[in-house]
Backbone as a printed PyTorch tensor [residue, N CA C, xyz], in Angstrom:
tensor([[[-15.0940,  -6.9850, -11.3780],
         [-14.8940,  -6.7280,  -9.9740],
         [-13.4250,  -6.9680,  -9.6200]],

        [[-12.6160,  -5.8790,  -8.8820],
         [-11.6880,  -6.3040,  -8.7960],
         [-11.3540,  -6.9220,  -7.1000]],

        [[-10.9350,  -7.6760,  -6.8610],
         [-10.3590,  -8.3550,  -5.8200],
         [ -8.9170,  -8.2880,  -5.4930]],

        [[ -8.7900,  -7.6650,  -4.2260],
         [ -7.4880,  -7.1120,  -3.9600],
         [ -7.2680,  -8.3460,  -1.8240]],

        [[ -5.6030,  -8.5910,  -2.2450],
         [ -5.3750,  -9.3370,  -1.1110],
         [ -4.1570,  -8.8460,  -0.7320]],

        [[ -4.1000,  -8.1880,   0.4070],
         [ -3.2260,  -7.9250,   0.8660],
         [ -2.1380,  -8.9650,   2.2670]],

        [[ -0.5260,  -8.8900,   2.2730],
         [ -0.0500, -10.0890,   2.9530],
         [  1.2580,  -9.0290,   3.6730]],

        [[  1.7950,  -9.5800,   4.4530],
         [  3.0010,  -8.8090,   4.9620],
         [  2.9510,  -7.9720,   5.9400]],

        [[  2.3260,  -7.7490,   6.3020],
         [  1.6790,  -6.5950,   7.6730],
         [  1.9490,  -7.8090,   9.1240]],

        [[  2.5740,  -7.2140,  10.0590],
         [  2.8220,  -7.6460,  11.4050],
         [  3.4690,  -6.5740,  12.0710]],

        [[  4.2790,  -6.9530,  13.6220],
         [  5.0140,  -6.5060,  14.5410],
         [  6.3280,  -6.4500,  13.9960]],

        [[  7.1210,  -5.0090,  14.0570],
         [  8.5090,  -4.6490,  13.7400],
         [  8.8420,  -3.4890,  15.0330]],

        [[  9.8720,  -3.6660,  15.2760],
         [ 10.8650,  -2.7260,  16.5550],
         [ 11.2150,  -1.4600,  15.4700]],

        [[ 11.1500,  -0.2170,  16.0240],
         [ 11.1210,   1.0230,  15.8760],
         [ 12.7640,   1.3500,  14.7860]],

        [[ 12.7560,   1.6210,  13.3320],
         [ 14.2580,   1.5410,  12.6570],
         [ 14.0370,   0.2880,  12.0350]],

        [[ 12.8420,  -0.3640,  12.0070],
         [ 12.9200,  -1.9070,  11.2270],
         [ 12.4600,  -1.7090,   9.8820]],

        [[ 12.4580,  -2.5900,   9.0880],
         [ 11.6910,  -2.7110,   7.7630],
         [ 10.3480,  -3.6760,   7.5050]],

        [[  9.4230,  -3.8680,   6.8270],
         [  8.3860,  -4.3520,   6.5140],
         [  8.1500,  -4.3610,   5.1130]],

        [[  7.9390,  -5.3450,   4.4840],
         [  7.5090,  -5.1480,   3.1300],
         [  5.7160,  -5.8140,   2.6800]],

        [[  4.8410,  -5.0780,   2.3840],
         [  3.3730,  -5.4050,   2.2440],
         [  3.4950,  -6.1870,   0.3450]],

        [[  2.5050,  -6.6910,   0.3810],
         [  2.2170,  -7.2780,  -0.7010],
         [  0.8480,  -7.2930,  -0.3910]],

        [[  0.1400,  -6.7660,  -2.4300],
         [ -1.1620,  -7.0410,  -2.5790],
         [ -1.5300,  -7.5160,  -3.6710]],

        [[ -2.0310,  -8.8110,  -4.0410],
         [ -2.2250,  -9.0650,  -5.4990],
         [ -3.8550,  -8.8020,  -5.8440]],

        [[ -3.7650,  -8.6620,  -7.4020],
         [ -5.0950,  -8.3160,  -7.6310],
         [ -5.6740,  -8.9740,  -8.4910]],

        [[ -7.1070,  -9.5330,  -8.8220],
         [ -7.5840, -10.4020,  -9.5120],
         [ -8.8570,  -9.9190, -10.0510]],

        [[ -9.3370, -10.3830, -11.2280],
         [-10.6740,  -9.7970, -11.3740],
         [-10.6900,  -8.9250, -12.8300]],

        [[ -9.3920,  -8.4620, -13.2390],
         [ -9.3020,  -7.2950, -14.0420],
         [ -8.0000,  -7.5930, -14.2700]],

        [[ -7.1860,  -6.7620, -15.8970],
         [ -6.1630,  -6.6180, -16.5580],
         [ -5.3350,  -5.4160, -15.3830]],

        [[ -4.6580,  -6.4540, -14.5640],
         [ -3.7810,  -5.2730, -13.5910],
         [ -2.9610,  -4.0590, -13.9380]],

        [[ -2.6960,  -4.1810, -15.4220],
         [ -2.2470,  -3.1950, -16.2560],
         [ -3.0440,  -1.7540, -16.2740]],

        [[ -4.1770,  -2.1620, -16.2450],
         [ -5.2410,  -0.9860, -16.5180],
         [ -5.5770,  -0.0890, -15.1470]],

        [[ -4.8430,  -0.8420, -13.8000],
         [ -5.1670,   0.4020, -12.5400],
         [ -3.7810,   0.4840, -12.0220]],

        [[ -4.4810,   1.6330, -11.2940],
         [ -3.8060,   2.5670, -10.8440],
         [ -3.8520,   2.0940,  -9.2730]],

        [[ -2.3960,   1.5430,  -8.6900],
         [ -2.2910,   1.0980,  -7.5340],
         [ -2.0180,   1.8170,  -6.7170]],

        [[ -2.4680,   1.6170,  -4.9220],
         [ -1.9720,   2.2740,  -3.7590],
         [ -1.9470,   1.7840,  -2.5360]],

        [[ -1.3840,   2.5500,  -1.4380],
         [ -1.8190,   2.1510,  -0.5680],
         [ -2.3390,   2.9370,   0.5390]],

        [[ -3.1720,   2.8630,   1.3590],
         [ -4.1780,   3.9400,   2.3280],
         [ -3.0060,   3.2150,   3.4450]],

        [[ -3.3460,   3.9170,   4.6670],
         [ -3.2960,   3.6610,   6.0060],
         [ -4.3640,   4.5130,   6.9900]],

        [[ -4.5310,   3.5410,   8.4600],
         [ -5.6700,   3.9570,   8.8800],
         [ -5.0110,   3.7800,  10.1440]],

        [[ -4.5240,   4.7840,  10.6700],
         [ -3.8770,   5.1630,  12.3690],
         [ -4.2730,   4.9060,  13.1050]],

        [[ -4.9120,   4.3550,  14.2890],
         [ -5.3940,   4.2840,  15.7490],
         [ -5.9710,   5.3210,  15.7780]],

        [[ -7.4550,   5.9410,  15.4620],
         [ -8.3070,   7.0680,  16.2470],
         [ -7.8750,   7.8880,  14.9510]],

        [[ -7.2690,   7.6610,  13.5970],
         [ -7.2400,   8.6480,  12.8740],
         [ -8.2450,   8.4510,  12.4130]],

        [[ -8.1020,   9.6330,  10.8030],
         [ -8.5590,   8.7010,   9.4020],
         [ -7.6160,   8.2040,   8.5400]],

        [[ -7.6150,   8.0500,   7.6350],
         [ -7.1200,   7.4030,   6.1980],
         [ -6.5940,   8.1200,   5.8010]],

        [[ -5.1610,   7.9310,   5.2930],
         [ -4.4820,   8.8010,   4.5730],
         [ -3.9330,   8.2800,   3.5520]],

        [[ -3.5530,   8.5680,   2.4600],
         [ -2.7060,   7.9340,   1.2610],
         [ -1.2940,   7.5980,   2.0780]],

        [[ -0.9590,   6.8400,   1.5030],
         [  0.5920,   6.2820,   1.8320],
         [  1.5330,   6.6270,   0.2030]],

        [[  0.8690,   6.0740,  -0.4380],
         [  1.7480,   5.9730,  -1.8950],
         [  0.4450,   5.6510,  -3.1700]],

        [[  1.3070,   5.9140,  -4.4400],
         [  0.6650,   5.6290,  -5.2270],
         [  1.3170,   5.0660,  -6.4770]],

        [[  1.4180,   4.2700,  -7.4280],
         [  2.0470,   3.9880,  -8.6060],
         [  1.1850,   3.7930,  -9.7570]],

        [[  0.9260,   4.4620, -11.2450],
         [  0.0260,   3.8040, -12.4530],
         [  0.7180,   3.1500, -12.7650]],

        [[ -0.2270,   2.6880, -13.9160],
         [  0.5230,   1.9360, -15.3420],
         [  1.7060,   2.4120, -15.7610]],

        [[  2.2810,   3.4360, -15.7220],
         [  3.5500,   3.7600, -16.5000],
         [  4.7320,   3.9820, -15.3490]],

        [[  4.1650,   3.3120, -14.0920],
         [  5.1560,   3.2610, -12.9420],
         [  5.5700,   4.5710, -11.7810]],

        [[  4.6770,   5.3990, -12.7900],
         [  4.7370,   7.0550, -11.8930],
         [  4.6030,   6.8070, -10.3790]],

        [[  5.1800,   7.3470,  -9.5220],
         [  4.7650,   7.3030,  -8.2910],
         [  4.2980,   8.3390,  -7.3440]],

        [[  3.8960,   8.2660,  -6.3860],
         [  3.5100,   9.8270,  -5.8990],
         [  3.4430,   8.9550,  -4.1460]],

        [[  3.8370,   9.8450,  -3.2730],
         [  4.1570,   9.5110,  -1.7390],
         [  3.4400,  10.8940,  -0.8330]],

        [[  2.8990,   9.7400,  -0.1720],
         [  2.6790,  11.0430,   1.1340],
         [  3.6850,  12.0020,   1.6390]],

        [[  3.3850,  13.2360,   2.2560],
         [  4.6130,  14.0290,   2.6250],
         [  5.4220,  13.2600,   4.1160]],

        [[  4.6560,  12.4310,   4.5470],
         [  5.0530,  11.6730,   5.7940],
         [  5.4830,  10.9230,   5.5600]],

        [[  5.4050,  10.2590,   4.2080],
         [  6.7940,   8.6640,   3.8420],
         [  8.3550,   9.6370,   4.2940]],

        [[  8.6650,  10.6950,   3.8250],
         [  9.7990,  11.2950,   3.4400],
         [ 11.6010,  10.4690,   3.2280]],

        [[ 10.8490,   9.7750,   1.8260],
         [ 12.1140,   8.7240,   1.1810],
         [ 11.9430,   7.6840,   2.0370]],

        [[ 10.8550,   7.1660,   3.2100],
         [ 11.3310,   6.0940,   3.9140],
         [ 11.0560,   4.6690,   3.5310]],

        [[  9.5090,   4.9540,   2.4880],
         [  9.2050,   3.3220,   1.8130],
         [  9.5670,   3.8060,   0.1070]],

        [[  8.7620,   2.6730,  -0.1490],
         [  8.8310,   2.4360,  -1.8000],
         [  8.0140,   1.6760,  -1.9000]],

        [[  6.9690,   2.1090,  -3.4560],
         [  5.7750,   1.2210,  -4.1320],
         [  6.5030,   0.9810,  -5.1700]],

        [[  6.1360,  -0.4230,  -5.2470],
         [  6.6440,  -0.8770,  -7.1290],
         [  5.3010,  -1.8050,  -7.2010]],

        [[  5.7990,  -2.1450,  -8.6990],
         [  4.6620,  -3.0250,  -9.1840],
         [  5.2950,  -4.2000, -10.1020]],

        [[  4.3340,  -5.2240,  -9.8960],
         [  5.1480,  -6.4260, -10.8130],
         [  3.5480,  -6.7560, -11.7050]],

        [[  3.2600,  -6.5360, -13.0360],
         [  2.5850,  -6.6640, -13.8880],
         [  2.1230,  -8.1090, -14.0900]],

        [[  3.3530,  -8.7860, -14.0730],
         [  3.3700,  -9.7360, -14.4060],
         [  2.7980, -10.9680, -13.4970]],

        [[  2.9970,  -9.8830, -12.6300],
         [  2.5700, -11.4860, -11.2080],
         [  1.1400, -10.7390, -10.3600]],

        [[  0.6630,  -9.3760, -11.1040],
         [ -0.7720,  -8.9620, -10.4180],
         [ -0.1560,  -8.1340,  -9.0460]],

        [[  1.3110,  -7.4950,  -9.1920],
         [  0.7740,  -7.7400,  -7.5470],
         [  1.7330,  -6.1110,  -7.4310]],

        [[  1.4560,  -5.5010,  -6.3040],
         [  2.1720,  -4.2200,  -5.9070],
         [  2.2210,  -4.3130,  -4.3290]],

        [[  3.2820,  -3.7810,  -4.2590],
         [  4.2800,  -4.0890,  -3.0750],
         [  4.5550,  -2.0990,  -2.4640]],

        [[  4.9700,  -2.6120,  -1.2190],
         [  5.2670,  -1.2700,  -0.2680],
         [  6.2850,  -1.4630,   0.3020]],

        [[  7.5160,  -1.3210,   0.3220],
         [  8.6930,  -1.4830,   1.1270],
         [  9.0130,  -0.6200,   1.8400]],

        [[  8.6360,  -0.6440,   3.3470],
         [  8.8220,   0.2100,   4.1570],
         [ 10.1990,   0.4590,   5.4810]],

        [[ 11.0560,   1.2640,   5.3690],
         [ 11.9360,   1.4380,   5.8410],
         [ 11.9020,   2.1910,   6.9070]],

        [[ 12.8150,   2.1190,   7.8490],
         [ 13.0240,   3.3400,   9.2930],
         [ 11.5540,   3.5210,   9.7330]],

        [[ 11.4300,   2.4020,   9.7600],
         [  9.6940,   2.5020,  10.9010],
         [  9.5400,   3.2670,  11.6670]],

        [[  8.7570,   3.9580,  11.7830],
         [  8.5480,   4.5290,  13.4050],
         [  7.3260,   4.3950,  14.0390]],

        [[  7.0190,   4.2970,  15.6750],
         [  5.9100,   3.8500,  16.2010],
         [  4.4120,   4.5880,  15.2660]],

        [[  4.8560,   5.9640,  15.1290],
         [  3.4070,   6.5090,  14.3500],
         [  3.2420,   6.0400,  12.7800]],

        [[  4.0040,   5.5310,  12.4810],
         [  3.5870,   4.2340,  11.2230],
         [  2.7850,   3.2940,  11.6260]],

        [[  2.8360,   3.1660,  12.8190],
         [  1.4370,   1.6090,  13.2050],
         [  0.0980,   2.2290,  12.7120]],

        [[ -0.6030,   1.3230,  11.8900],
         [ -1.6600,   1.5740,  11.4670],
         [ -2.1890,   0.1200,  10.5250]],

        [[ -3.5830,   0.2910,  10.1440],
         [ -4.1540,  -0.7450,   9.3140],
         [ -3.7640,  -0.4570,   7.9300]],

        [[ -3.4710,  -0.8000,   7.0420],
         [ -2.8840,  -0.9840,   5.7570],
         [ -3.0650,  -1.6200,   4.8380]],

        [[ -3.7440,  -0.9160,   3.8190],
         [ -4.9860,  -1.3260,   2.5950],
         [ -4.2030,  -0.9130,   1.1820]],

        [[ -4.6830,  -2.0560,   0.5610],
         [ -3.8780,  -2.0510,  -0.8580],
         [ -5.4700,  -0.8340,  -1.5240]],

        [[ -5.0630,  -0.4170,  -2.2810],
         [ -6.5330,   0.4380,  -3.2180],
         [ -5.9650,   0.2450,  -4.8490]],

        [[ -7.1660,   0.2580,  -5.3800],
         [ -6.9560,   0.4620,  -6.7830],
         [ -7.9840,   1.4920,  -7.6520]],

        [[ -7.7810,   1.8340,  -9.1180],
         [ -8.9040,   2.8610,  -9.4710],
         [ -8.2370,   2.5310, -10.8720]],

        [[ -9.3150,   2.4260, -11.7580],
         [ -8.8770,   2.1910, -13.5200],
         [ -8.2950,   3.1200, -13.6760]],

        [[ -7.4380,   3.3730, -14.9470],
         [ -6.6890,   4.4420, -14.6710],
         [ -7.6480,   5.9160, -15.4410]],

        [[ -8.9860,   5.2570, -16.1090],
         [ -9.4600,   6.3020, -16.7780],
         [-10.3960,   6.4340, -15.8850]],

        [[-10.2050,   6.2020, -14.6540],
         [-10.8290,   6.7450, -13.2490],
         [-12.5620,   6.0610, -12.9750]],

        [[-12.2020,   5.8290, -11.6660],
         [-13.3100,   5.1540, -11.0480],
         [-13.3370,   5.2410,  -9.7720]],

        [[-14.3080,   4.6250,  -8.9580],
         [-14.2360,   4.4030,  -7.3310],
         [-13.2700,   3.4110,  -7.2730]],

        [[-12.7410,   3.5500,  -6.0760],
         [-11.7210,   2.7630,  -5.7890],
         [-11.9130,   1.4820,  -4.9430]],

        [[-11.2050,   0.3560,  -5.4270],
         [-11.7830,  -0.8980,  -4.7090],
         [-10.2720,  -0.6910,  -3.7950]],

        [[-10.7170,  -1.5960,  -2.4910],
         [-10.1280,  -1.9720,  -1.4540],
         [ -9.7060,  -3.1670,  -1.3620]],

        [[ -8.9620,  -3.1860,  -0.3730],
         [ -8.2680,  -4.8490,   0.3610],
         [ -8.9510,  -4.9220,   1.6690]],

        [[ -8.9250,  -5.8030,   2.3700],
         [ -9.4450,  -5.9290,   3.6540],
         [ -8.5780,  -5.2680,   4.2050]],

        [[ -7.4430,  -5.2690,   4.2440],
         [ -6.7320,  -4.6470,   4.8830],
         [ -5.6130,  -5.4490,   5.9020]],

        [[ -4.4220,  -4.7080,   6.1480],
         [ -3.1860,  -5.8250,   6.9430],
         [ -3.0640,  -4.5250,   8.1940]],

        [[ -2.4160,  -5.2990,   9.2450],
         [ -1.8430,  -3.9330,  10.5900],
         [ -0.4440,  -4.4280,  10.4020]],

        [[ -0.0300,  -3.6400,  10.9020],
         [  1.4330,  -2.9690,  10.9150],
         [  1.1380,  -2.7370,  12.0320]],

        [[  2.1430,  -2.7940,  12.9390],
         [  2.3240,  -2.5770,  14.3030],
         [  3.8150,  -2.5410,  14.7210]],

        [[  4.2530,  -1.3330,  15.0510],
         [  6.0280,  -0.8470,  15.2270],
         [  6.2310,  -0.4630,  16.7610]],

        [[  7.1930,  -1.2600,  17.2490],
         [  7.0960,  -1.1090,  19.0220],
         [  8.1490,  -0.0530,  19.1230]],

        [[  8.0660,   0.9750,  19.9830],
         [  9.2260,   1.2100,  20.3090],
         [ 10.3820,   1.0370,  21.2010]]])
């Protein structure tokens, strides 16, 4: 079972930065495939980012260069560094994972992000 905790999510002014952290427990963190969802006010869920095992990354067309996913192997944990906030970035913000030889995907409870303008 994997167990995912997500930390770093609060209030930032519109042009700010935020950086999320999610560590994961339960499983060889090597073996999934990390991400992160977001969940808008009255939306649905959309991918934010994605990174595997070999560090590949893949971004929503709405990041456009503004965050960054990395991963630290060593310490369980994958990170979102998010840059040039803008108010329609406020949303709930969930770490996800999926083995990489594919599975359902486990969740985080989830962090908010909230960007004033």
């Amino acid at each position: 079972q994997v167990h995912l905790v997500e930390s770093g999510g609060g209030l930032v002014q519109a042009g700010g930065s935020l950086t999320l952290s999610c560590v994961a427990s339960g499983t060889i963190f090597g073996d999934l495939i990390m991400g992160w969802h977001r969940q808008p006010p009255g939306k649905q869920r959309e991918l934010v980012a994605q990174i595997d095992s070999g560090y590949a990354t893949y971004y929503g067309d709405f990041v456009a260069g503004r965050f960054t996913i990395s991963r630290d192997n060593a310490k369980s944990t994958v990170y979102l560094r998010m840059s040039s906030l803008k108010p329609e970035d406020t949303a709930d913000y969930y770490c996800t994972a999926q083995y990489r030889w594919g599975s359902d995907d486990f969740w985080g409870q989830g962090t908010q992000v909230t960007v004033s303008s």
